[in-house]
C-alpha positions as CSV (number, residue, x, y, z in Angstrom):
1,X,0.0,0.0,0.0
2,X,1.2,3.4,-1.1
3,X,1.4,6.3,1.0
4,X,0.8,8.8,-1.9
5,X,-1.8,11.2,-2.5
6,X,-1.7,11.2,-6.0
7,X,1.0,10.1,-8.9
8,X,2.2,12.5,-11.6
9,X,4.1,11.2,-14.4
10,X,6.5,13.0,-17.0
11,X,6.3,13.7,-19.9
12,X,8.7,10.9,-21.6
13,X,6.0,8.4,-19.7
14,X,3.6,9.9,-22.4
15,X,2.4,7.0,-24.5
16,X,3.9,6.0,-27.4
17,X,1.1,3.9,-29.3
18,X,-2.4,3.4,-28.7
19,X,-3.8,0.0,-27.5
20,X,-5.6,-2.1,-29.5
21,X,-8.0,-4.3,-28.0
22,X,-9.3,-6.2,-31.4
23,X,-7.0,-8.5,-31.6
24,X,-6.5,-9.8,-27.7
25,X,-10.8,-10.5,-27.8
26,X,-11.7,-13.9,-27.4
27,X,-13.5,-13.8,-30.9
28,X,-13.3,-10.7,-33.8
29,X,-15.6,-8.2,-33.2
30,X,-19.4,-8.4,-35.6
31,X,-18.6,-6.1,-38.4
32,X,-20.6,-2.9,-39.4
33,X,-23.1,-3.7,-42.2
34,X,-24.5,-2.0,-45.5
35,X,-28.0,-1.1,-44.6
36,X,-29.1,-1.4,-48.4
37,X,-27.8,-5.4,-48.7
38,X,-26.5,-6.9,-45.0
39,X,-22.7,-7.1,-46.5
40,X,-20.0,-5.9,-44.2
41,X,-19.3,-2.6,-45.2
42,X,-16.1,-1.9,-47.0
43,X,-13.6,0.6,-46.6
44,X,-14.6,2.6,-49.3
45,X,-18.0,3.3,-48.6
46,X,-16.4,5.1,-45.8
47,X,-14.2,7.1,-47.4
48,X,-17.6,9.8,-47.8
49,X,-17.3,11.6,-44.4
50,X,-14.1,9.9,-43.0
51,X,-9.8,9.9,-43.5
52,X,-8.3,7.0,-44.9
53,X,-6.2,6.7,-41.7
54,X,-9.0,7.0,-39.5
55,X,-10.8,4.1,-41.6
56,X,-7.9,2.2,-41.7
57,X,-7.4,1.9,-37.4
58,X,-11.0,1.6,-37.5
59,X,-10.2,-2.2,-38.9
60,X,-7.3,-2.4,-37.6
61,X,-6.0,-5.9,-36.0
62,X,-2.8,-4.8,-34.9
63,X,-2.0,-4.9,-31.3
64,X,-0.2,-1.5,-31.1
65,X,-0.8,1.9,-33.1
66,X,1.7,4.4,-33.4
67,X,0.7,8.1,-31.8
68,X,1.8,10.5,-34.6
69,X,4.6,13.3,-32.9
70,X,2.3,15.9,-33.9
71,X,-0.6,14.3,-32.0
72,X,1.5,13.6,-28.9
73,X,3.1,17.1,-29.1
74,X,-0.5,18.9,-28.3
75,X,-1.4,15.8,-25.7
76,X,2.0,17.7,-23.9
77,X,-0.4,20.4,-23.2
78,X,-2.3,18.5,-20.5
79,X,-0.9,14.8,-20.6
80,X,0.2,12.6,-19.0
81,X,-3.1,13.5,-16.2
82,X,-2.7,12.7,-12.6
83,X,-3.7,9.7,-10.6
84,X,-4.8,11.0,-7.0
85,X,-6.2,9.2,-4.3
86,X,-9.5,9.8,-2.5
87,X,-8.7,10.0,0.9
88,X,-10.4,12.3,2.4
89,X,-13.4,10.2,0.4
90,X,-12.3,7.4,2.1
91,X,-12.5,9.3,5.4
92,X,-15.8,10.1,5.2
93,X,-16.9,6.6,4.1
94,X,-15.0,5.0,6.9
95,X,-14.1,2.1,4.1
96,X,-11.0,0.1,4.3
97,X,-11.3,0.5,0.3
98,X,-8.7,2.4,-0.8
99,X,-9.9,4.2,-4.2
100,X,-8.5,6.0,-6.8
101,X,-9.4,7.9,-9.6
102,X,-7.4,9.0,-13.1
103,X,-8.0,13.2,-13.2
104,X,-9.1,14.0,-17.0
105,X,-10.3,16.7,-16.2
106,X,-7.2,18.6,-16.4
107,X,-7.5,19.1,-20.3
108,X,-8.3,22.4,-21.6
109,X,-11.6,22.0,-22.2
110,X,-12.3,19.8,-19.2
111,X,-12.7,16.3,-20.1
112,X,-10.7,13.2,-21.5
113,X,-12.7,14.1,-25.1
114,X,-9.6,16.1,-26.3
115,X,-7.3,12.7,-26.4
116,X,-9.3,11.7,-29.5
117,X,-10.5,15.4,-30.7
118,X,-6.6,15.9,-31.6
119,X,-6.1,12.9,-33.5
120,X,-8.8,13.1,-35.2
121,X,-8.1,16.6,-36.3
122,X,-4.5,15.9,-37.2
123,X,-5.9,13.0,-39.8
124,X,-8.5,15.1,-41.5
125,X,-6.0,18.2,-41.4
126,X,-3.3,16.1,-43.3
127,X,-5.8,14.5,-45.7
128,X,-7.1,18.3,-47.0
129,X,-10.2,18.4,-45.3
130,X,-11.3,22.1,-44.7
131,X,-14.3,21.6,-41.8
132,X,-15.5,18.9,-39.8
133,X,-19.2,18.6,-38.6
134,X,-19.8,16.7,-35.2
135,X,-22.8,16.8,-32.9
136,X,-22.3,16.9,-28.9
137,X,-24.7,15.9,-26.5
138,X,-23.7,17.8,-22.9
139,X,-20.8,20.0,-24.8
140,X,-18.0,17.5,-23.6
141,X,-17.4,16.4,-27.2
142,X,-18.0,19.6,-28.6
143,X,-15.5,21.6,-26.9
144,X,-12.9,19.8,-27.1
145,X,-13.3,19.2,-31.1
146,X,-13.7,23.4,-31.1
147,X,-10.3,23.0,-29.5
148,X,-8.9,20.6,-31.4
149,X,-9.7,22.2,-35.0
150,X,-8.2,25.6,-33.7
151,X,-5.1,24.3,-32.9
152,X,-5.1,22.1,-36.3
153,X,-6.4,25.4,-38.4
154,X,-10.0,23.9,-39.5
155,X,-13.4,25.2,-39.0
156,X,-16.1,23.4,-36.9
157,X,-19.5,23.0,-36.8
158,X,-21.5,21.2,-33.8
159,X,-25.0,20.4,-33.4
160,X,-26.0,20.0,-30.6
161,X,-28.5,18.2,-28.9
162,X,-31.2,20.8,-28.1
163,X,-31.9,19.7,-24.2
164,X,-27.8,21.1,-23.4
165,X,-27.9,23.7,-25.3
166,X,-30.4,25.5,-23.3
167,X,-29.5,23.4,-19.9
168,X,-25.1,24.2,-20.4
169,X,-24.8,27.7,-22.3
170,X,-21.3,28.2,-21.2
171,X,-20.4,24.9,-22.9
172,X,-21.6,26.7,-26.0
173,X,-19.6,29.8,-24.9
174,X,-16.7,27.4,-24.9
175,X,-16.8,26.1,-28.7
176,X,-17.8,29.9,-29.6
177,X,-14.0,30.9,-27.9
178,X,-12.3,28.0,-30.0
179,X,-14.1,29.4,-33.2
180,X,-16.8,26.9,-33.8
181,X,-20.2,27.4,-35.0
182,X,-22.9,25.7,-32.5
183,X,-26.5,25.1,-33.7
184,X,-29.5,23.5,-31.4
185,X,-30.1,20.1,-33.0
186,X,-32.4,19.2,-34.5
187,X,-32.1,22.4,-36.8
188,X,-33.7,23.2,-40.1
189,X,-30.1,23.1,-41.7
190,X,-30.4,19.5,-42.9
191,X,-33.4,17.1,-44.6
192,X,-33.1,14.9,-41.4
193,X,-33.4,17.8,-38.5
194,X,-36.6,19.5,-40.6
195,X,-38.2,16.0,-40.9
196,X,-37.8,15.5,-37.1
197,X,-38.8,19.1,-36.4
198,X,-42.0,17.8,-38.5
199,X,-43.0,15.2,-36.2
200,X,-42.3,17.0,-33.3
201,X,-41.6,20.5,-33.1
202,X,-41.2,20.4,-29.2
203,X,-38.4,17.8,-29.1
204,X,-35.8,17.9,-26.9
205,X,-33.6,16.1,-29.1
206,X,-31.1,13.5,-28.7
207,X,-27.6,12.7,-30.0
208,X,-28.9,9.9,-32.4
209,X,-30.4,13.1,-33.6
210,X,-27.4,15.0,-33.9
211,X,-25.8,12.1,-35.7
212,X,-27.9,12.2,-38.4
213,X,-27.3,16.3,-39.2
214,X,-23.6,15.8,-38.5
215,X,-23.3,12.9,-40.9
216,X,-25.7,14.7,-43.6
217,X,-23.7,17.6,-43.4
218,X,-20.8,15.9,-44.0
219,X,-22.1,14.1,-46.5
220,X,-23.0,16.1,-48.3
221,X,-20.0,19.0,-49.0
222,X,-16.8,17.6,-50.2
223,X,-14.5,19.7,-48.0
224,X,-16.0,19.0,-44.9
225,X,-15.5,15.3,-42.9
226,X,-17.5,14.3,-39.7
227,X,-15.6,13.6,-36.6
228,X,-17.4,11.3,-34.1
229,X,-16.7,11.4,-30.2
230,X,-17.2,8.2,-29.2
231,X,-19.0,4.2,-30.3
232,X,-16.5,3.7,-33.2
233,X,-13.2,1.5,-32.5
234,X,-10.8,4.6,-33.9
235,X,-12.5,7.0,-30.9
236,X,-11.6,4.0,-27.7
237,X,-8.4,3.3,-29.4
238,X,-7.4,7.1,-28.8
239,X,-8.9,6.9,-25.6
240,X,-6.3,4.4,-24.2
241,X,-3.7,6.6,-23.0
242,X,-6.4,6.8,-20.4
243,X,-5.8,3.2,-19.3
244,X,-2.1,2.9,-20.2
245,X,-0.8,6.0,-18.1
246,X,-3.5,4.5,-15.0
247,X,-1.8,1.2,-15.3
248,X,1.7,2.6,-15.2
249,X,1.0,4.9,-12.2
250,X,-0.5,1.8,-10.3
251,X,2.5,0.1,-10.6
252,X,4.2,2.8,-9.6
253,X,2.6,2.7,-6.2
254,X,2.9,-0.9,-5.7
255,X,-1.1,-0.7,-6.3
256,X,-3.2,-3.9,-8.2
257,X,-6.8,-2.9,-9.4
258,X,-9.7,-4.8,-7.5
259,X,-12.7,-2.5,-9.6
260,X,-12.4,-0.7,-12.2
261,X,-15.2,1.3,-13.0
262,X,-16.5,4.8,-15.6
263,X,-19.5,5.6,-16.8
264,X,-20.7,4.9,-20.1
265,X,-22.7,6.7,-22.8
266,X,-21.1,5.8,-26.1
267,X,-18.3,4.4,-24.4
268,X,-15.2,6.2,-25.3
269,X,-14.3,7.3,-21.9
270,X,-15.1,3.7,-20.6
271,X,-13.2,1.9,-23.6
272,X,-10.3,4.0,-22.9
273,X,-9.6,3.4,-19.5
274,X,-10.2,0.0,-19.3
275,X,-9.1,-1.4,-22.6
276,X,-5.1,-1.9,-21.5
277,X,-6.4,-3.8,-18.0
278,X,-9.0,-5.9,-19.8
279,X,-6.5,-7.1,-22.4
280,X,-4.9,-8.3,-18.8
281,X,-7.8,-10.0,-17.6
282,X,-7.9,-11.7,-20.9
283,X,-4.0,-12.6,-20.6
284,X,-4.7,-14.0,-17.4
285,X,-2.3,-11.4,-15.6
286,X,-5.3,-9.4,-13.7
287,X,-8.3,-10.3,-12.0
288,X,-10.5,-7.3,-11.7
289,X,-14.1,-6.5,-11.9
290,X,-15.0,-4.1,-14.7
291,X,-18.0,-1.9,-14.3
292,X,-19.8,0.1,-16.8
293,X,-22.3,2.5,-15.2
294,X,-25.3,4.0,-17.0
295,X,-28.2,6.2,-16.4
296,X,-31.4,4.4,-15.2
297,X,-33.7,6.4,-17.6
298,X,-31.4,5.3,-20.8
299,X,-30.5,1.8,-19.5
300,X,-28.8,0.8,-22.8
301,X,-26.6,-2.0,-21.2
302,X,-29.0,-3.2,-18.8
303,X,-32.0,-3.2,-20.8
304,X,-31.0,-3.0,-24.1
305,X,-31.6,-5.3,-26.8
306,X,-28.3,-6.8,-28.0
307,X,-29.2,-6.4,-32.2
308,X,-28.1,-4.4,-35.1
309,X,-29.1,-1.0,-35.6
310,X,-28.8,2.3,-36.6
311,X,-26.2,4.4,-34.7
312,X,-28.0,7.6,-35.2
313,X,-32.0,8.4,-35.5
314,X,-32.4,8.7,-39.8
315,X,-30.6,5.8,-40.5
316,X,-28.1,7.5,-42.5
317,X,-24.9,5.1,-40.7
318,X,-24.2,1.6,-41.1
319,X,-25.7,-1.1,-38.9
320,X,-24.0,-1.5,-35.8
321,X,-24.3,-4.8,-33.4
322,X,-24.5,-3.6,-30.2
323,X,-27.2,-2.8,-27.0
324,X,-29.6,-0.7,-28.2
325,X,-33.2,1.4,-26.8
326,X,-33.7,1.8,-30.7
327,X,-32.5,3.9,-33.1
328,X,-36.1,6.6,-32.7
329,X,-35.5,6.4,-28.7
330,X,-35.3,10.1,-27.5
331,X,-34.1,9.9,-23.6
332,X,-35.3,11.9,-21.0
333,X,-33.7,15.3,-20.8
334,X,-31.3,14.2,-18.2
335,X,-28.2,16.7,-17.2
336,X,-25.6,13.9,-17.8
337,X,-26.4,15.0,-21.8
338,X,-23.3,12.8,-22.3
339,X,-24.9,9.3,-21.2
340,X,-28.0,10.1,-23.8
341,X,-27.4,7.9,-26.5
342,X,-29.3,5.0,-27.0
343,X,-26.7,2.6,-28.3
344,X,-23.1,2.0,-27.2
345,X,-20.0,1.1,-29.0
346,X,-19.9,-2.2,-30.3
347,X,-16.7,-3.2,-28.2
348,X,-18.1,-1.9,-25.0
349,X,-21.2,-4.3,-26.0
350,X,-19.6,-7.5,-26.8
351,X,-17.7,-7.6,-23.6
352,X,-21.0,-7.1,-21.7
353,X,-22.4,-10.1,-23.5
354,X,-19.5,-12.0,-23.3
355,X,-19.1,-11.4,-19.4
356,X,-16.2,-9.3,-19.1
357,X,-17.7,-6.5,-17.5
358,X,-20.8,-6.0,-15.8
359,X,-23.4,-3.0,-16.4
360,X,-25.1,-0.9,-13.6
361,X,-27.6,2.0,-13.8
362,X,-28.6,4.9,-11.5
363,X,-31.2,8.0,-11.3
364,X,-29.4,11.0,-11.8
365,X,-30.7,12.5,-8.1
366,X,-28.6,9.2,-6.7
367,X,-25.5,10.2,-8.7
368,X,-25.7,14.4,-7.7
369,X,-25.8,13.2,-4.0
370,X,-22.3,11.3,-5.2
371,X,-20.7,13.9,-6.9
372,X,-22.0,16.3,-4.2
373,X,-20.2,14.4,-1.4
374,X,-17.3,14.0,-3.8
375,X,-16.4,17.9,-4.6
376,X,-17.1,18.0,-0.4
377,X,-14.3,15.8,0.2
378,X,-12.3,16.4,-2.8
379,X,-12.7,19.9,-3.8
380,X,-13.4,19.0,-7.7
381,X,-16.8,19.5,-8.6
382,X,-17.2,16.5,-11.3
383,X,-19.3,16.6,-14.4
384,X,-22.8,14.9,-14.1
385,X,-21.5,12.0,-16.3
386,X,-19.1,11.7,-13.8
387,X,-21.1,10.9,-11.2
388,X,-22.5,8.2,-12.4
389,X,-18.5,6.6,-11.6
390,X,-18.2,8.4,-8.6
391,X,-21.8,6.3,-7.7
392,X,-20.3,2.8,-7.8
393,X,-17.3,3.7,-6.2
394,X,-18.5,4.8,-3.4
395,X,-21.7,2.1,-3.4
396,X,-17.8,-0.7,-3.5
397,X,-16.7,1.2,-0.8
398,X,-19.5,0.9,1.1
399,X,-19.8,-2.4,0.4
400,X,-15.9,-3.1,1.7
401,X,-16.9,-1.1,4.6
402,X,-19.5,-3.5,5.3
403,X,-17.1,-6.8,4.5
404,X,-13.7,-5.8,5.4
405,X,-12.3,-6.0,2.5
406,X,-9.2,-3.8,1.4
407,X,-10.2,-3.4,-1.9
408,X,-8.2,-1.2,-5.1
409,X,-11.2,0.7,-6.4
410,X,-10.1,2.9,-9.3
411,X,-12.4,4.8,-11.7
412,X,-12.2,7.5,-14.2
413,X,-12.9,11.0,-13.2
414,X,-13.7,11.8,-17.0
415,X,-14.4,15.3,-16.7
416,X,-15.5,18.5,-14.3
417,X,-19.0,20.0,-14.0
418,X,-17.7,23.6,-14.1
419,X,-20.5,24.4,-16.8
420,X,-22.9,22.1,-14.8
421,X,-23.5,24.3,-11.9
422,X,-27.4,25.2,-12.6
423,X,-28.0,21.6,-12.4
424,X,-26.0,21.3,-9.2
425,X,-28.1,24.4,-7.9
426,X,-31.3,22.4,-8.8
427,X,-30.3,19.2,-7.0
428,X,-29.2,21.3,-3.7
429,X,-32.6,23.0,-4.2
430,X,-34.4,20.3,-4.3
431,X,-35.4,20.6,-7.7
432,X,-33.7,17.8,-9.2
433,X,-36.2,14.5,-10.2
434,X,-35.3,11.3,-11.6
435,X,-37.1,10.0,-15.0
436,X,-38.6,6.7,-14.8
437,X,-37.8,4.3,-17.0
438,X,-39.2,5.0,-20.1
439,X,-40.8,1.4,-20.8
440,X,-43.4,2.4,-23.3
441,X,-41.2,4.8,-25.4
442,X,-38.2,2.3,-25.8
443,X,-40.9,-0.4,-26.7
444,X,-41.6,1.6,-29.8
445,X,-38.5,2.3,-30.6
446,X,-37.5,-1.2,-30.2
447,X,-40.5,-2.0,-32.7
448,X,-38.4,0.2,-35.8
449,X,-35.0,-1.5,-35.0
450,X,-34.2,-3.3,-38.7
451,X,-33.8,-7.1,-38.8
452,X,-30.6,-7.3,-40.3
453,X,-28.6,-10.4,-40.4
454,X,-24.7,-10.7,-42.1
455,X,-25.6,-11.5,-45.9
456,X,-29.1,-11.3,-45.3
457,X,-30.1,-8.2,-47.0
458,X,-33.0,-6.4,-46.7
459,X,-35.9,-8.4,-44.6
C-alpha cells in the first residue's frame, strides 16, 4: 500500500502507441453492415465523411498503433493527467477500500474528449479536409473538437442536442471561444433535422439526432468530414492513453486494481480506460471487476436489446451490433447530456455479453448526491456524467466497509462539472427529479429496429 496522494508522471511516460483491444478479444468483433444489402461494409464506402487513416485503425488488428509526434506534441499540453487518491473520500466513508481515480479533467476544455479530438483533427487536417461537422450531447465532445480544430487550423461545426444547449450555455460559450459554430439540434439546416422538427416541433432532441445532421452535413459537402466522439473503434483506441498512463502509475505505487469502473454513454471514456487492463484479464495477468455504469432512464446495457441497428435516428450510418433502446429512442432530458445515447460502441457491448464487465444503472438524483459528497471531500466539482462513476465507487466502498475488505477501487474522473452548476443548484434545491424508466417509449422504438442479419439483406 502506497502512501501517496496522488501520482504524476513526466512527460517521456507519455504514451507511445495506442492500445488495440481487437486483436487480444476472445473472438473478432461483428462487423458494421451496409443497410441497403446486409454485406459488411467496405472501406470505401467510408471514405464519404471519413480519413483514410481514421478508416484504416478503425479495422485495424494490430496490437499497437503508433501516436503520430504531432498528435503527442498537443497531448503535452495537458498529458500525462494525474492519478490522486480519494482519501479524504475514504474518510468520510469509513471504508477500508482504498480508491482512486485518473484526473481527466485537467485538459483544456475539461474532459478526456480532447485525447481523441486531436487525432482526429490531425488525420483530416493532413488529408485536405477544410471543416468537420460533429454533434455533442452535454458540450464535452463539442468543446474539445472546437479546441482541437483551432489548434489544427479547421473550422467546426456542432450540433448539438437541443436539451444542453439551453440546460449548459457556457459549454456553448466554450466552442464559440475556440471558433466553432454551435446550432440546437435538430435544426432546419439538414433534410433529417426538418423532418424531425416535423414530427415533433417540441423535441428535446437526442444525440442519435445530432448524428444524423452531422453525418448529412458531411455528407453532403466535399471539403467537410464528420468527426465522431465516441461508439467507433478509432474513438476507444485514442482513448487508451487513459488506461495505459493509469496502469503505469498503479504500478508505480505498488497498487493492483480490484474495480475498475467509468460511466458509459457511447463508451469512449469507458473503452479507454479499461481497454489496456481488460487485455490483462484476458492474458490471465489481472483479475478485476470491470463496471460500466449508466443512467437508469437510458439503461442501454441493462435493458437493451443486443441487435443491429442504426447508430443515429435517420438511419443515415451503417448497422452497428451492439445494445440498443432503438435507433427513434429520445431519452429523458437528463443533465448527464453525455450518457443520452441509446446505443453503445460495439466493443463496449460485446464484452457485456461476453461477461467481461458487468453493467449498472442509476437516477441521476442518486448520482448528484455522489458527486455532491465527492467535490465536499475532494474539492473537484465532477461533471454529471461523472457521477455516475463516482456512484459505484462509493456504493464498492460501502460495500468493503461492510465486509472488510481492502479493496483497489479505481475509476475515471472523466471530466469537471464547471459548466454544470445550474443543475448542481437544482439538486441542492431540491429541484432535481429522476425520470422513470421510459418502458413504453423504448418499446416503440425497439419495434423500428431493422432485422438485419450478415448476408441477409433487406428483410
Amino acid at each position: 500500500m502506497s502512501s501517496e496522494t496522488r501520482v504524476i508522471l513526466s512527460e517521456r511516460d507519455l504514451p507511445e502507441a495506442w492500445f488495440n483491444i481487437i486483436p487480444r478479444l476472445p473472438s473478432p468483433p461483428a462487423p458494421p453492415l451496409d443497410p441497403r444489402t446486409g454485406e459488411p461494409v467496405r472501406p470505401e464506402d467510408l471514405e464519404r465523411i471519413f480519413p483514410r487513416a481514421l478508416i484504416e485503425q478503425e479495422m485495424s488488428t494490430e496490437p499497437w498503433i503508433e501516436i503520430p509526434e504531432e498528435v503527442r506534441k498537443v497531448y503535452r499540453l495537458w498529458r500525462p493527467t494525474p492519478l490522486r487518491r480519494a482519501r479524504n473520500l475514504e474518510k468520510a466513508l469509513k471504508t477500508p477500500a482504498r480508491i482512486y481515480y485518473k484526473d481527466e479533467s485537467v485538459s483544456p476544455p475539461g474532459s478526456h474528449k480532447p485525447n481523441t479530438a486531436v487525432a482526429q483533427a490531425y488525420y483530416n487536417r493532413r488529408e485536405g479536409i477544410r471543416r468537420l461537422a460533429t454533434e455533442t450531447g452535454a458540450g464535452q465532445w463539442g468543446s474539445a473538437l472546437a479546441f482541437a480544430c483551432r489548434l489544427f487550423g479547421l473550422e467546426c461545426t456542432v450540433y448539438m442536442v437541443r436539451v444542453s444547449y439551453e440546460q449548459k450555455p457556457y459549454r456553448r460559450t466554450l466552442m464559440h471561444l475556440w471558433g466553432a459554430e454551435v446550432h440546437p439540434s435538430p435544426t432546419e439546416r439538414t433534410e433529417a433535422g426538418r423532418r424531425i422538427l416535423s414530427e415533433n416541433p417540441n423535441t428535446p432532441g437526442s444525440l442519435g439526432i445530432a448524428i444524423s445532421e452531422a453525418v448529412e452535413d458531411a455528407a453532403t459537402h466535399r471539403d467537410t468530414n464528420y468527426a465522431l466522439g465516441s461508439v467507433l473503434n478509432h474513438v476507444l483506441l485514442h482513448q487508451t492513453v487513459i488506461g495505459l498512463e493509469t496502469r503505469k502509475q498503479l504500478e508505480i505505487l505498488g497498487e493492483k486494481p480490484d474495480v475498475l469502473i467509468a460511466c458509459v454513454g457511447g463508451g469512449s471514456n469507458f473503452g479507454g480506460f479499461t481497454f489496456p487492463f481488460i487485455g490483462e484479464i484476458l492474458e490471465g495477468r489481472l483479475s478485476a471487476e470491470v463496471l460500466a455504469v449508466e443512467p437508469a432512464s437510458c439503461p442501454t446495457l441493462t435493458k437493451g436489446v443486443y441487435t443491429y441497428d442504426y447508430g443515429d435516428t435517420a438511419g443515415l450510418t451503417p448497422l452497428l451490433l451492439m445494445h440498443t433502446l432503438g435507433h427513434t429512442f429520445e431519452p429523458p432530458g437528463i443533465h448527464a447530456g453525455g450518457l443520452r445515447y441509446h446505443g453503445d460502441a460495439p466493443l463496449v457491448c460485446q464484452l457485456v455479453k461476453e461477461g467481461l464487465v458487468r453493467a449498472r444503472a442509476y437516477p441521476q438524483t442518486a448520482c448528484f448526491e455522489a458527486a455532491v459528497l465527492f467535490a465536499r471531500t475532494e474539492g473537484i466539482v465532477p461533471a454529471p456524467e461523472t457521477g455516475h462513476a463516482i456512484r459505484a465507487a462509493i456504493d464498492e466502498a460501502l460495500r468493503c466497509r461492510e465486509t472488510g475488505e481492502e479493496k483497489v477501487i479505481v475509476f475515471n474522473f472523466s471530466g469537471h462539472g464547471h459548466f454544470d452548476l445550474a443543475a448542481y443548484q437544482a439538486y441542492l434545491e431540491g429541484r432535481l427529479e429522476d425520470y422513470e424508466y421510459p418502458e413504453e417509449k423504448i418499446r416503440e422504438a425497439l419495434e423500428r429496429v431493422p432485422r438485419f442479419e450478415p448476408g441477409r439483406g433487406k428483410p
